[in-house]
N, C-alpha and C positions, 0 to 999 in steps of 0.2 A: 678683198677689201682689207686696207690695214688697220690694226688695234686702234682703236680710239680712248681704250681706258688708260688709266694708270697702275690698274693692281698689280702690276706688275715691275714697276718703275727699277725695282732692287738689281732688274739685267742692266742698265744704263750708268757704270761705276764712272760716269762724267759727274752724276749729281749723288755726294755721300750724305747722308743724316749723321752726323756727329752726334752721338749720344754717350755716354759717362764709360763705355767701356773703348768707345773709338778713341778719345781724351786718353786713356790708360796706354793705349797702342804708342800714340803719338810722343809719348815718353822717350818711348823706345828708339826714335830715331835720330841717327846717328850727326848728320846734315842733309843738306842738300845736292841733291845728286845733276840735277838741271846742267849744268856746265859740264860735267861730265858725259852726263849723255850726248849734249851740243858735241862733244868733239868727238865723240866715237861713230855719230851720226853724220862729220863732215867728213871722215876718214869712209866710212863704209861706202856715201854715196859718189865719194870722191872716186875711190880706186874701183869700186865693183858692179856701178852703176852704168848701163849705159842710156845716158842719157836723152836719146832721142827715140829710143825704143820703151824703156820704162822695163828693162830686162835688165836684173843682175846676172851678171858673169860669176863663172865656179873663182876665177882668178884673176888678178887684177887686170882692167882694160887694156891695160899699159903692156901686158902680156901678147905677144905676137897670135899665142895659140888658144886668146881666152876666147875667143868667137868660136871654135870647134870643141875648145873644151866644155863646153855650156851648150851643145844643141841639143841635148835632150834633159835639160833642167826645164824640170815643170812642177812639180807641185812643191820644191824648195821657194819655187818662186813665190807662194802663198806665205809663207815665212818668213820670207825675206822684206817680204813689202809691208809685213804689221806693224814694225815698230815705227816705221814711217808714218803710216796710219797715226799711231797712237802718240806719237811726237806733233803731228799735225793738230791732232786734238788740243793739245797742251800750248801750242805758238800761236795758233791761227789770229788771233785776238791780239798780242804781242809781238808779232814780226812778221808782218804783211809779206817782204819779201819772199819770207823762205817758206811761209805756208805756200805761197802761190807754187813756189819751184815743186814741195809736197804733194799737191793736187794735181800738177801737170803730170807729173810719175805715176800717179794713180791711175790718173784718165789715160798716161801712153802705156801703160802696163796693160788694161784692160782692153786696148784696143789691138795690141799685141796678143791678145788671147794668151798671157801670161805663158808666151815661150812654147805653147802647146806644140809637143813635135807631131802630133797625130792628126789625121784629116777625115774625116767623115762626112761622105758625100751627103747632103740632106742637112747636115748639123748647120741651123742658124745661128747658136752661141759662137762657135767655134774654141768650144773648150772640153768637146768631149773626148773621152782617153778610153784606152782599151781597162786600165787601173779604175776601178772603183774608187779606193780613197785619195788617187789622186785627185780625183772630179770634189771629191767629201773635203779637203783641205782647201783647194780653190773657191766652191761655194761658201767658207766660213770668211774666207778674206773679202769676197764679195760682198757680204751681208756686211761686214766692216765698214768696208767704204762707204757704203750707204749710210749708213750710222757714221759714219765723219762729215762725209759731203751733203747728208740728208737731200738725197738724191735718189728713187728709187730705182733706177737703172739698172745698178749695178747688182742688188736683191732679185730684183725681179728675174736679171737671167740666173744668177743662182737657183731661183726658182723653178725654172725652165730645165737648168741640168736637174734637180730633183726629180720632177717631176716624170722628166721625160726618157731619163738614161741611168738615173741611181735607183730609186724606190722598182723599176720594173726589173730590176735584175735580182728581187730577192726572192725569198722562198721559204717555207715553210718545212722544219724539217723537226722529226720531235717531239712539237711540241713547240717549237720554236720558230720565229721567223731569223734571218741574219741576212746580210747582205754578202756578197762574192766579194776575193780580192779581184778577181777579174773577170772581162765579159765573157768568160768559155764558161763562167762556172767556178772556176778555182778558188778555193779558202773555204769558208769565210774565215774574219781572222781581226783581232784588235784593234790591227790599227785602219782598218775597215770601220769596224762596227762601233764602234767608242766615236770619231769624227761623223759618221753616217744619222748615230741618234742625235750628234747635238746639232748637226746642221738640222733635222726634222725639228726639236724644240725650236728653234731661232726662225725658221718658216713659220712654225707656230704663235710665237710671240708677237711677227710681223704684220701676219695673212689675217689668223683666227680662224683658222682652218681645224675642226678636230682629227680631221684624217692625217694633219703632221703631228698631234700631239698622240695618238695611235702609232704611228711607224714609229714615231721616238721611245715611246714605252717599251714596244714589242722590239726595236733594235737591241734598248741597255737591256734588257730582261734576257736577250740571248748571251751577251757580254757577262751578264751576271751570272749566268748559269756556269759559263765558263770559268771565274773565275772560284766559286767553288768547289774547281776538281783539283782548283790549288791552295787547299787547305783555308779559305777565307782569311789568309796572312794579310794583307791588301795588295798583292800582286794582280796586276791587268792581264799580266799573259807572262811567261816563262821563255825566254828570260825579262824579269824586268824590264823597262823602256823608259824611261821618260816623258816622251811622247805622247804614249797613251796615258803613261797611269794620268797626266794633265787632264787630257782632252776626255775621261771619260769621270774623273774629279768633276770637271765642268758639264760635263752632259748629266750626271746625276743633278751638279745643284742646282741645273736651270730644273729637271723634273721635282725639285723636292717643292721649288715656288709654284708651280702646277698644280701639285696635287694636294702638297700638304702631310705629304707620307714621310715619315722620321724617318725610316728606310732607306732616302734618299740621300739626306743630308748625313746619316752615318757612312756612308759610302764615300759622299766627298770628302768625308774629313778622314777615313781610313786610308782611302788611296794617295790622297796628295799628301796626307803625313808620310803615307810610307817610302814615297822619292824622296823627303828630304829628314827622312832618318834613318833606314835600313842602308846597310854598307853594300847592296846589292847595288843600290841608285848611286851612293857617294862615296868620296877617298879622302880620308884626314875630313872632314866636315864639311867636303865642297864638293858639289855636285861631279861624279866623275869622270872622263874620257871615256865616251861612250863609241870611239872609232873614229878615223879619219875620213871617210868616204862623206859624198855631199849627202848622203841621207844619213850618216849616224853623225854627222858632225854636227846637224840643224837640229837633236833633237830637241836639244835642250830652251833653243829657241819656242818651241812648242808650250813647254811645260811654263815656263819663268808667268805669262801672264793671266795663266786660270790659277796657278797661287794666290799674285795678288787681287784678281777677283775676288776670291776666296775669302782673303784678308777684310776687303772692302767692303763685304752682303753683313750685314747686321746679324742675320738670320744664321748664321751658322757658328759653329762651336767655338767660343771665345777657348777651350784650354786648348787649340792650335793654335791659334792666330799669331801668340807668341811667339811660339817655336818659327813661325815660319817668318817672318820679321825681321827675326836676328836672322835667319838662314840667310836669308839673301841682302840683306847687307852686311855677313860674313862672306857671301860670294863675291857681290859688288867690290868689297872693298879689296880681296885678294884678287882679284878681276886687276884691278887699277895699279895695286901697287904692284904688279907683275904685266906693267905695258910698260916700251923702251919708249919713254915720251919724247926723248930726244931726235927720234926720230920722226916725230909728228908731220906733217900727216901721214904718215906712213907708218901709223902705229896697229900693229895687228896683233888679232886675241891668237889666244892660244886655244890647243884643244881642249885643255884642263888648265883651269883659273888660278893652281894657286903653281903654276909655272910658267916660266919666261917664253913667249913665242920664240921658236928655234930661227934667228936669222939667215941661216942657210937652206932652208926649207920657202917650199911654194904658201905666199899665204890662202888660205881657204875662206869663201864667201860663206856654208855653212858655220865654219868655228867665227865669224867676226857676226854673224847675225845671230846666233848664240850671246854672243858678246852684248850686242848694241841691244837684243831685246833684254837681257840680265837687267841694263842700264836703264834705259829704257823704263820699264816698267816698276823697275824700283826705284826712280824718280817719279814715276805717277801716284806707287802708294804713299811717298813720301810727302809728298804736296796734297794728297786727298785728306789723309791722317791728320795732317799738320791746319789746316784749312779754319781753322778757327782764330787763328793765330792773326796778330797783324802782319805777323813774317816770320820763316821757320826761326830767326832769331831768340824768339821767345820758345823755345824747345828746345833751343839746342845749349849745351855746356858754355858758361861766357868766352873760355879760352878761344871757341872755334868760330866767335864775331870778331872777325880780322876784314874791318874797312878797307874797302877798293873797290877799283871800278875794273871790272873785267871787258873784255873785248873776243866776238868768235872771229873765225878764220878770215870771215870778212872785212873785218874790222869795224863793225860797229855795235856799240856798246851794249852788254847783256840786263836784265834786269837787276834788282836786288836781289844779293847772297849767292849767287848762280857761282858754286865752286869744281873747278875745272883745270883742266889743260884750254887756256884756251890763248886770247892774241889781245896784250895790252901796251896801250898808247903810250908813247913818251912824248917830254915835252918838244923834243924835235920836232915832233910829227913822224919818227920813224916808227915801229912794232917792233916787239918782243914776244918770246913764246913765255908766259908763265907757270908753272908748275906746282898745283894745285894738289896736295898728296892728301 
């Protein structure tokens, strides 16, 4: 049966209460990111998308060998398709067309059982994985969807791998329960147990089940134990990750709304400060190249939006919120001004933001979903923060109100202030590429 209350509304960063310290935030923003996102968002779906599958490629489509290079992309796929989610969010209401094209990627994503190269005879979802947290990342994109399309289908089989093939493989050891990295038993291990408790809270939020807000407790409580045989620095695991230290920032703060316990909420403010200030997570002030492979190149995709979460709950520690504000549009903005725009669309991130993607090199679907969720999401806190305003206009420095009418890839016309790379009308009737720095 799903939640019928609201006390908990603070999970839902679609709707923020603007109160005198979110006002203070909103200072802080730099512009508008919406255009920007639009074109990292046509470049991502353009080159890495395919289309009729709802399955991103490691390498552009375009690529003879992107179909073998990507047969065993599966739980990057849960990454790959959030910011779409969360772009969906943000249009749906505003450009009827390209929500639609959003939604059909959604629905052909999931019907693709998100690239799952694994087959289990029995399995109705068709999403179950020998990986534990591969199954733990897919069910959080799931529970997504739902919460976009307000659909329960897509939760519910979330629900289904929970219940039926993650929760049964854990165990009790200790003292402690934890879940395996894999189904032989192997691990357990972070980036397992950080995604495993926050998928059990978000079942919980959904269901009102106590037995998910039980497995969610008794998961981070093993997560936690571990984390102090590493000094209670705010390391998730050794070596730092990104990844987790996110997803288990966010599994605490969804238990701190639960319980009530300051235990909680000092957690998410320890760990997610510590990705974006210890030089373990960062290089020169921007989050760092964490490897080139399709799992260390996505992680950063991971972390970018239990941040702004973070940013956006009332309820947690206004002396972060700051720091992490500037953080990511210090990254956004080294993000942008190190893309070869000129070569739009075909403009690709790098592995690390504040250098120029190597044009001799294969671009990677990881490092540009890193990218477009960076974007992404720091256009959503921008617009959340900003949201009182009649237009980010009234935030922003007068220099950076420069009247025009902007244009995306499609060519038709964007809203107010949406500043970007994006495609503007002349009076020919012919397009230009504008260059929006």
């Amino acid at each position: 049966m799903k939640k019928a209350f609201l006390a908990i509304a603070f999970l839902s960063t679609a709707l923020v209460s603007l109160n005198a310290q979110t006002n203070t935030l909103a200072k802080l923003i730099e512009r508008d990111y919406s255009g920007r996102s639009d074109s990292l968002l046509n470049t991502f779906t353009g080159q890495f998308l395919n289309r009729a599958s709802g399955i991103f490629y490691a390498i552009p489509t375009s690529n003879p060998n992107a179909r073998n290079e990507s047969a065993t992309l599966y739980w990057q796929q849960a990454h790959a398709l959030d910011p779409i989610i969360y772009a969906y969010q943000r249009i749906k209401d505003t450009d009827v067309t390209r929500a639609r094209f959003y939604k059909q990627t959604m629905q052909r994503w999931y019907n693709s059982h998100a690239n799952n190269w694994y087959s289990k005879p029995g399995d109705a979802t068709g999403f179950y994985n020998t990986f534990t947290d591969d199954m733990c990342w897919i069910c959080l994109t799931l529970i997504h969807i739902s919460e976009a399309l307000e659909d329960d289908t897509y939760a519910d089989t979330a629900r289904t791998i929970f219940d039926e093939y993650i929760l049964p493989r854990g165990s009790w050891n200790d003292g402690y329960f934890s879940l395996p990295w894999k189904d032989d038993g192997s691990g357990p291990n972070a980036c397992t147990n950080a995604p495993g408790s926050l998928v059990a809270s978000k079942l919980y939020e959904r269901y009102n089940e106590s037995t998910y807000l039980e497995a969610a407790k008794n998961i981070y409580a093993y997560q936690a134990n571990e984390m102090s045989k590493l000094n209670n620095d705010g390391r998730v695991e050794e070596p730092p990750l990104t990844y987790t230290q996110g997803t288990f920032g966010e599994a605490a703060r969804y238990l701190y709304h639960f319980t009530g316990q300051t235990e909680y909420k000092n957690m998410a403010s320890k760990v997610l400060y510590y990705a974006i200030s210890s030089t373990r997570c960062t290089y020169q002030g921007l989050l760092r190249d964490e490897g080139n492979s399709m799992d260390q190149s996505i992680f950063k995709a991971v972390l970018i939006p239990y941040l702004v979460n973070f940013v956006l709950d009332e309820s947690m520690s206004a002396t972060y919120k700051r720091p992490i504000v500037n953080f990511l549009q210090k990254n956004a903005n080294a993000l942008w001004s190190n893309l070869n725009l000129e070569a739009y669309p075909k403009t690709f991130c790098s592995y690390y933001w504040g250098e120029a993607f190597n044009e001799e090199t294969t671009p990677s679907m990881g490092a540009m979903a890193s990218g477009v969720s960076l974007m992404e999401n720091t256009t959503r806190m921008a617009l959340a923060l900003t949201g009182t305003a009649n237009s980010i206009d009234d935030v922003l420095q007068p220099d950076t109100n420069q009247p025009e009418q902007l244009y995306n890839a499609a060519g038709q016309p964007l809203k107010h202030m949406q500043k970007g790379l994006n495609i503007k009308k002349q009076q020919d009737g012919s397009t230009k590429k504008v260059f929006k720095r």
